[in-house]
C-alpha positions in Angstrom: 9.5 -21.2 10.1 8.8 -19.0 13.6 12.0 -18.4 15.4 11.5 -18.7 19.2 12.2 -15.5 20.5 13.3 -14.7 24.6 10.3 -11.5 24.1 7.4 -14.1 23.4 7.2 -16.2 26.1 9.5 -14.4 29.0 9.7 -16.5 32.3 8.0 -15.0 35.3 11.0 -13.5 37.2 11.3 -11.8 33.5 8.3 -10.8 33.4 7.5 -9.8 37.1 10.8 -7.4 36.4 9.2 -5.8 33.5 6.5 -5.1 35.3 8.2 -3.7 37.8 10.1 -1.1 35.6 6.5 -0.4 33.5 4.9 0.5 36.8 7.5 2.8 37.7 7.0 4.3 33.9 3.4 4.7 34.8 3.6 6.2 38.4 2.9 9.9 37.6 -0.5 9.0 35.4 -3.8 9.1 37.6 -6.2 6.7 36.2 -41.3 6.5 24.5 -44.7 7.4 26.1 -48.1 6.7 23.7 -50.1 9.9 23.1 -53.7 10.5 21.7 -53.0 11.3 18.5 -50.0 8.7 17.6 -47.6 9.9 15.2 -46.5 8.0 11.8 -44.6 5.1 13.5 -41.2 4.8 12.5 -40.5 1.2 10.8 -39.0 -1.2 13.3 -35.3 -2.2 12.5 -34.2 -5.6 13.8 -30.3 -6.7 14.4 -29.8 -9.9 12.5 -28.6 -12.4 15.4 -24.8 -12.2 14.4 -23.5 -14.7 11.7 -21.1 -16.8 14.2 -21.0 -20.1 11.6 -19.0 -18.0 9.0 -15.9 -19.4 10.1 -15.3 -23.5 8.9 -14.7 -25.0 12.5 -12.9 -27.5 11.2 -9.9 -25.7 10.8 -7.2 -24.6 13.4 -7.4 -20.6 13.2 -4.3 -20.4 12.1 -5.9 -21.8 8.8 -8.5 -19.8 8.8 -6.4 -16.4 8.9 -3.7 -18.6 6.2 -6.7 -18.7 4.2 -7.9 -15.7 4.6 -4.8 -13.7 4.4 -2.5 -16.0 1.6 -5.3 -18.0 -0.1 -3.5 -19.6 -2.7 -0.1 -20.9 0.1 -1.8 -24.8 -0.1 -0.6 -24.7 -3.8 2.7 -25.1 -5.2 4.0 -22.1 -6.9 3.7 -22.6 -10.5 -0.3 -23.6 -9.7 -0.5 -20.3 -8.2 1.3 -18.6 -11.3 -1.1 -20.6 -13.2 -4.3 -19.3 -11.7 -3.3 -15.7 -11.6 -2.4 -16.3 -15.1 -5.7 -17.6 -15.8 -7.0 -14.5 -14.0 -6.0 -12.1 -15.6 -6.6 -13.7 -18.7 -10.3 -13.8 -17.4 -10.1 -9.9 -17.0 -8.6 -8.8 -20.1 -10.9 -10.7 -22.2 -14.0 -9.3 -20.6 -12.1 -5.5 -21.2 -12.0 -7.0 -24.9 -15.5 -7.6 -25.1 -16.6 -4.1 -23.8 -13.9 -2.3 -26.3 -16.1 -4.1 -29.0 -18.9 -3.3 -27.6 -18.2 0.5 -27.5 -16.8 0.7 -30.5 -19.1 -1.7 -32.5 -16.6 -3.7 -34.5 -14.1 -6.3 -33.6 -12.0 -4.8 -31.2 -8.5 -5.0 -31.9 -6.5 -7.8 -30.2 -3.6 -7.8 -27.7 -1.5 -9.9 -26.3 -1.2 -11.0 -22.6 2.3 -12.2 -21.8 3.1 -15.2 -19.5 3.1 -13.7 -15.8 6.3 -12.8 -14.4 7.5 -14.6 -10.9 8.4 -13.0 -8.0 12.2 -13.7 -7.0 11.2 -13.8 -3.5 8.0 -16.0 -2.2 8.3 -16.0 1.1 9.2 -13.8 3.8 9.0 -10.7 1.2 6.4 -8.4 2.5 8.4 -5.1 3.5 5.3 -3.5 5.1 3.3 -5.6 7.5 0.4 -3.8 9.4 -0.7 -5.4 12.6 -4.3 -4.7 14.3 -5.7 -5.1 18.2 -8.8 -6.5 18.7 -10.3 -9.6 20.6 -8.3 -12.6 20.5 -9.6 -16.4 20.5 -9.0 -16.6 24.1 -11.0 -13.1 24.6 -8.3 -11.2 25.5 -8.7 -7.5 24.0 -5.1 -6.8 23.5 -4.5 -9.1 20.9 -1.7 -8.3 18.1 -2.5 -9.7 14.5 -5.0 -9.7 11.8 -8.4 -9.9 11.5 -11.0 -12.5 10.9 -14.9 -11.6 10.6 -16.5 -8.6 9.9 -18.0 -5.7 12.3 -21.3 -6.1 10.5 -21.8 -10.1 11.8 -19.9 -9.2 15.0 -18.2 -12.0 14.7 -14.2 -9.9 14.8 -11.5 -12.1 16.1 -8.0 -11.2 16.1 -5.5 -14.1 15.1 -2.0 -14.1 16.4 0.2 -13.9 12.5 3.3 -15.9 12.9 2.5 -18.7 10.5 2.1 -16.1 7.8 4.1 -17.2 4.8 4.1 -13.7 3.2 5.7 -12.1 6.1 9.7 -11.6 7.5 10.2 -12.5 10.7 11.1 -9.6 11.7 7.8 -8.2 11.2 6.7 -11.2 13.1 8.7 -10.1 15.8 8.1 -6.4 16.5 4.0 -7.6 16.6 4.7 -10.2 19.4 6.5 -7.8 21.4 4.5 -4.4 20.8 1.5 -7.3 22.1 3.4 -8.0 25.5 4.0 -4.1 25.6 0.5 -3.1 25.4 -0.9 -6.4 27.5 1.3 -4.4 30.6 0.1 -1.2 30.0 -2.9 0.2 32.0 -4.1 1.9 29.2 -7.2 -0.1 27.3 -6.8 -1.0 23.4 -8.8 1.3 21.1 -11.1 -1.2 19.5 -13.4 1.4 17.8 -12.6 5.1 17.8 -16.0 6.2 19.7 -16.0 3.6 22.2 -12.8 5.1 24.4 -9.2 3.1 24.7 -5.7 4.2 23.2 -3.5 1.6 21.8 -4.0 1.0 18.4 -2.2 -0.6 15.1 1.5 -1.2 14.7 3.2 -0.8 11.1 6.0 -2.7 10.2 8.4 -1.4 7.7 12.0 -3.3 6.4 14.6 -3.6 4.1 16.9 -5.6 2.3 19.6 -5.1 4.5 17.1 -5.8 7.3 16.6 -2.1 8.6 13.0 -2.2 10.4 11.0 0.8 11.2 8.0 0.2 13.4 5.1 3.5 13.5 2.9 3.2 16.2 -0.7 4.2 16.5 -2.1 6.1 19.0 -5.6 7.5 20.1 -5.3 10.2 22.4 -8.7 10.0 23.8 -8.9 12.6 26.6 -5.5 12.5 27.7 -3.2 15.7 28.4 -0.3 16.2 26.8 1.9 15.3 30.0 -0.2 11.9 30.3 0.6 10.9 26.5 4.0 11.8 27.2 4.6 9.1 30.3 3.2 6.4 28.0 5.4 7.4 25.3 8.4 7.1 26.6 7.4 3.5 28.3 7.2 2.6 24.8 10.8 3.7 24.1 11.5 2.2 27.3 10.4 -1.4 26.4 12.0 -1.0 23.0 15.3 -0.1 23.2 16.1 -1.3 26.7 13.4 -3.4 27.8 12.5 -7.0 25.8 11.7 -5.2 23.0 15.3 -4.4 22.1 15.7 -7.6 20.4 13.7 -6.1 17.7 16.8 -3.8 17.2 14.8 -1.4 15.9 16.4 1.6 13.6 13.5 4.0 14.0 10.1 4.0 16.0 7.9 6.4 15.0 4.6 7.6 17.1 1.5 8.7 16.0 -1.6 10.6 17.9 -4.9 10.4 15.8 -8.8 10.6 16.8 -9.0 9.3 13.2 -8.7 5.7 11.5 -6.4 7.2 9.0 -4.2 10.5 8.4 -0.8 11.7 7.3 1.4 13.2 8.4 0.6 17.2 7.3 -2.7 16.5 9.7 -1.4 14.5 12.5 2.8 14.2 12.1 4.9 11.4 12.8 6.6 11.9 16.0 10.5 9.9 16.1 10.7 8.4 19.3 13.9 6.9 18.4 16.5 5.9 15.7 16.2 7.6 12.0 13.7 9.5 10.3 14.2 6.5 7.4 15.4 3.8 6.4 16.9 3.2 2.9 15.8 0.8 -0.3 18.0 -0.1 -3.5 16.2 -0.6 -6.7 17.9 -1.2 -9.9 21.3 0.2 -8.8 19.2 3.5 -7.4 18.9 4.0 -3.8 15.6 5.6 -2.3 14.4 7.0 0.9 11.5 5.6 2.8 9.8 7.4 4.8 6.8 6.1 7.6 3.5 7.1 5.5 5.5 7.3 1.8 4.5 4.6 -0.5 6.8 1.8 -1.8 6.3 -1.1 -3.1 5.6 -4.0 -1.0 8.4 -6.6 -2.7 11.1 -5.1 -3.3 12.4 -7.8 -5.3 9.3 -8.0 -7.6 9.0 -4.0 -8.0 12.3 -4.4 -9.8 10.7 -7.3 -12.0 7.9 -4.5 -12.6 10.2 -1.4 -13.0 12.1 -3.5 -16.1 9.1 -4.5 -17.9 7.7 -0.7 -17.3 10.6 0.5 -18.7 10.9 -2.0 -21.8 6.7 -0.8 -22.9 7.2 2.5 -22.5 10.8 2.5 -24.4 10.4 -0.7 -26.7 13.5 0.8 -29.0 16.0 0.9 -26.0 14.6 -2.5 -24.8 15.9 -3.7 -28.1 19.7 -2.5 -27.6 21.7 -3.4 -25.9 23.7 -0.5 -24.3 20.5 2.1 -24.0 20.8 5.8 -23.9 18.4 8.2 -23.6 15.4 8.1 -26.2 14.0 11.9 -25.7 11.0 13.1 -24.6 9.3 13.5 -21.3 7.9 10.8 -19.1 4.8 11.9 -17.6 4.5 9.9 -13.9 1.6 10.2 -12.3 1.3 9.2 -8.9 5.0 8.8 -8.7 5.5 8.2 -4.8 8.8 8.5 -4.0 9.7 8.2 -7.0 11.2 5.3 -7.8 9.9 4.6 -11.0 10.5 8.2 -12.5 14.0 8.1 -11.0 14.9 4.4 -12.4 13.7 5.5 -15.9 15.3 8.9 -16.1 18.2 7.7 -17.8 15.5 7.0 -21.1 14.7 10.2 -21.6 15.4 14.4 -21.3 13.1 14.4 -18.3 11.0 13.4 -16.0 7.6 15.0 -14.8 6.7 13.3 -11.6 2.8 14.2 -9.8 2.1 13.0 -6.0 -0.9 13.8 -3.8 1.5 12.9 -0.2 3.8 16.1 -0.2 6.0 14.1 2.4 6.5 11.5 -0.4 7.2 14.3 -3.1 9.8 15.8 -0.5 11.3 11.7 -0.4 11.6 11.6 -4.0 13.4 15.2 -4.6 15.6 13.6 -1.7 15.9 10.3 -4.1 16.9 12.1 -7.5 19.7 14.2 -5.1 21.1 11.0 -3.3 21.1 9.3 -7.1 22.9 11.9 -8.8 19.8 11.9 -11.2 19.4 16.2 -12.5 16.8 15.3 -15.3 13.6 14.8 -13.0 10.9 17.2 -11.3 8.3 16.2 -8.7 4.9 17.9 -8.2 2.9 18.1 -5.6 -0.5 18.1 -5.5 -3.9 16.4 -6.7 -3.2 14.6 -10.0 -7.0 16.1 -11.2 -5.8 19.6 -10.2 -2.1 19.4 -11.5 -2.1 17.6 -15.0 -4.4 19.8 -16.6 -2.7 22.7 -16.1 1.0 21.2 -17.0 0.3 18.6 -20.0 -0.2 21.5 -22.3 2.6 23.4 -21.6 5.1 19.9 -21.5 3.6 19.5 -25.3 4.4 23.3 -26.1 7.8 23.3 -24.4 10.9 23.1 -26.5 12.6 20.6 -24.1 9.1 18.9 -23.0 7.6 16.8 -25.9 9.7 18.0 -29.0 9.5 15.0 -31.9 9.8 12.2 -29.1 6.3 13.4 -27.3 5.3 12.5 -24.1 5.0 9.2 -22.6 2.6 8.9 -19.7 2.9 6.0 -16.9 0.1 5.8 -14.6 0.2 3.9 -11.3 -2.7 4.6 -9.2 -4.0 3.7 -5.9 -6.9 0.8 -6.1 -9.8 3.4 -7.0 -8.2 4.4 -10.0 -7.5 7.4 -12.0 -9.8 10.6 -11.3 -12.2 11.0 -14.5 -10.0 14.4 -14.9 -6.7 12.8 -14.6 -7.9 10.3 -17.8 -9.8 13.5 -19.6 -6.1 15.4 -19.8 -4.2 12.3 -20.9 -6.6 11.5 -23.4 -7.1 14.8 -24.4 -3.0 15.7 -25.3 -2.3 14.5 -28.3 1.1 14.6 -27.7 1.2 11.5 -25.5 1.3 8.8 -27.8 2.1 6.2 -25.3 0.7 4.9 -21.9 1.5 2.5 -19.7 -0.9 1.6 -17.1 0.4 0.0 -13.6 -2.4 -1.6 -11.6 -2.9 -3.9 -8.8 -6.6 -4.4 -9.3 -7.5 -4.2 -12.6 -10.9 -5.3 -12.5 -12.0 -2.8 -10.1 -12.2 0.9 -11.2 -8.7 0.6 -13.6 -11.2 -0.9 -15.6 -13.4 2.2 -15.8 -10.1 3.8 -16.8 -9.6 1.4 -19.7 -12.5 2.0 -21.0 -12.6 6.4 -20.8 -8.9 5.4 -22.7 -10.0 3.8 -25.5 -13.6 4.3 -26.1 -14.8 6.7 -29.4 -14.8 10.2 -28.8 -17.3 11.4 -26.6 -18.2 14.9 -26.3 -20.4 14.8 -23.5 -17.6 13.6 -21.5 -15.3 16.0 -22.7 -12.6 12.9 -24.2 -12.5 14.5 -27.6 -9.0 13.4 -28.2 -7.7 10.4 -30.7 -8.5 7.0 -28.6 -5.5 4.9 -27.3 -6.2 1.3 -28.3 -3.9 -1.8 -25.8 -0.9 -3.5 -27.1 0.0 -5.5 -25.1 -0.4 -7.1 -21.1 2.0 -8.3 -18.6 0.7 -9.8 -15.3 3.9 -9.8 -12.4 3.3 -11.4 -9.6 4.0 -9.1 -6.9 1.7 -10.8 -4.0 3.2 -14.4 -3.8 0.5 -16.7 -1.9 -2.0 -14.4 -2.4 -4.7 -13.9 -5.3 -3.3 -10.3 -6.5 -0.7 -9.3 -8.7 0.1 -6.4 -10.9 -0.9 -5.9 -14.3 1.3 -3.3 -17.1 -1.1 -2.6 -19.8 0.6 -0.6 -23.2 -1.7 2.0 -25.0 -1.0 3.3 -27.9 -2.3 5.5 -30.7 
């Protein structure tokens, strides 16, 4: 499924001529005793000899990253629906038991819908995030994804263009940012304290196949003036040298001594093309910008905005026309906004709360370009913001009013902070919540539990206990062994 591209395998008079305008980028940058009385002696700590037999060596690597990567892309697809179906089903039942178990009588069923299919299987990644490291032939400026682990030592970096889950444009920026960085003189940054520069490259797209590529950069001891040369090579290679048949719409830059950091610490520098690129969901159109969250399938997210929409406004899900039902929507770790913004039209407002100021600044941006008047983004830790406004949105005349507040929830893999659940459980003004999570049997479940156990002083959740309607799995991560899961509470 690979295209050939002219970048990937140039012929030598190509690739002696880019050489040859890199060089001339790069002219201006100049390259224990004993003792009598013997102390307590310290216990001796022995490296394990390094766990080479973890990979199977009976498999090409391109397998071995397939299987790493898209586990499930040897089945067909309704045998992948079927497992994640059957995982999920796994997860919810165990959360069953524990409800009964905390509350000591039978806990009160709910249902777990048939998973929803993506519309897109393959090819619909929209983020792709490419790593350098040691290839299989030992070269250190390898572009792709990892396999092995720095505790075995056993890291190898595997080339990614058999990858079902990604475009091929994704595919294409990582081969040539790969042939860029294999003709600089600058080393690869394997591990932050061991010296080098070049680091990851990230990949974003769109429908319309606008590409953004950000990439990552560790300064080192380099001056200013030196970072600059090797900056614009980079421009160089991309938009006139091979690299140009990326056609890139924006390339982003970023200098960090750290694995990761946004942009308020370390900003994205534009090296070329727009600050964004631009996303339609559901009729809304939002701006992207290089650290702001989005979902990864595009196609899917609108799959998952629906059914968000339908649980937490079941009586407009059953007309047919709509119209807005009241109340506040609560969104907490709104992003850019996207769900907020593609709900708005359901009720008087919408409350949005985001940690990434750039992504609150995207989604004020979002309800401007949409037309949408009705919504309000926060800033700001979701722990240190919702216990200060939930009170006042129940109190205000246009906040909760007879409708109440509903709360949506769609947190990052660790979960909800323990003060994020204590203020939603705590208003009784939020009658419903719908929970968005991508690993539910991780910490969400921690979350699940804090949301419906008994009242527990010692914790501070005094309020009324939300007990689960109902569950809807969507398969966001085709090929893969993750998917979303919307879980209803009510009370």
């Amino acid at each position: 499924m690979a295209l050939t591209v002219p970048c990937v395998r140039p012929i030598v008079a190509a690739k002696r001529q880019l050489r040859g305008f890199l060089a001339r980028s790069y002219l201006s940058i100049s390259v224990v005793g004993s003792a009598e009385v013997k102390p307590p002696q310290k216990k001796i700590r022995r490296r394990k000899p390094p766990n080479m037999k973890a990979f199977d060596e009976s498999l090409s690597w391109e397998d071995r990253l397939a299987d790493a990567v898209t586990p499930l892309w040897r089945l067909g697809y309704d045998e992948q629906l079927h497992v994640k179906q059957q995982n999920q089903e796994h997860i919810l039942s165990h959360f069953s038991s524990q409800l009964a178990h905390l509350t000591s009588a039978q806990a009160l069923g709910f249902s777990v819908q048939p998973i929803r299919p993506s519309p897109v299987r393959d090819g619909y990644r929209n983020k792709s995030t490419f790593s350098v490291n040691v290839g299989v032939d030992g070269n250190p400026k390898t572009v792709g994804f990892y396999l092995g682990t720095g505790k075995d030592r056993n890291i190898i970096c595997v080339n990614g263009d058999h990858l079902v889950n990604m475009p091929e444009k994704h595919k294409q920026v990582a081969r040539c940012y790969q042939e860029f960085i294999r003709l600089s003189p600058l080393e690869p940054c394997l591990l932050l304290h061991r010296g080098g520069h070049w680091r990851e490259v990230t990949v974003r797209s769109n429908a319309k196949g606008q590409t953004m590529a950000i990439v990552y950069f560790h300064p080192q001891s380099l001056v200013p003036e030196e970072i600059a040369v090797h900056r614009a090579a980079l421009v160089e290679y991309f938009t006139r040298g091979p690299g140009a048949a990326c056609e890139l719409d924006s390339l982003f830059f970023q200098e960090s001594a750290m694995t990761r950091c946004g942009h308020e610490v370390s900003p994205y520098q534009l090296l070329h093309g727009q600050p964004h690129i631009n996303e339609e969901l559901l009729g809304f159109k939002f701006r992207v910008s290089p650290d702001a969250f989005f979902q990864v399938n595009t196609a899917a997210a609108e799959v998952l905005f629906t059914v968000a929409r339908d649980l937490c406004f079941p009586e407009q899900a059953a007309q047919s026309g709509g119209g807005g039902a009241g109340g506040t929507l609560l969104d907490v770790c709104c992003g850019t906004g996207a769900i907020g913004i593609t709900l708005s039209p359901a009720v008087e407002r919408v409350i949005g709360v985001e940690l990434v100021q750039q992504a609150v600044e995207d989604a004020r941006h979002n309800a401007v370009l949409n037309g949408v008047h009705n919504c309000q983004f926060l800033a700001g830790k979701a722990e240190v913001v919702l216990p200060g406004i939930v009170p006042q949105l129940s109190s205000s005349e246009e906040g909760g009013g007879a409708r109440g507040i509903t709360a949506l929830v769609n947190p990052a893999r660790a979960g909800l902070h323990y003060r994020v659940v204590r203020a939603l459980r705590n208003q009784p003004a939020i009658r419903r919540l719908v929970y968005i999570s991508c690993k539910p049997d991780g910490e969400a479940m921690r979350n699940f539990r804090e949301l419906c156990c008994p009242p527990d002083p010692q914790k501070k959740l005094t309020g009324e206990a939300f007990s689960p309607r109902v569950a809807v799995p969507i398969d966001m991560f085709p090929h893969t062994q993750h998917c979303e899961l919307v879980l209803l509470f009510e009370r």
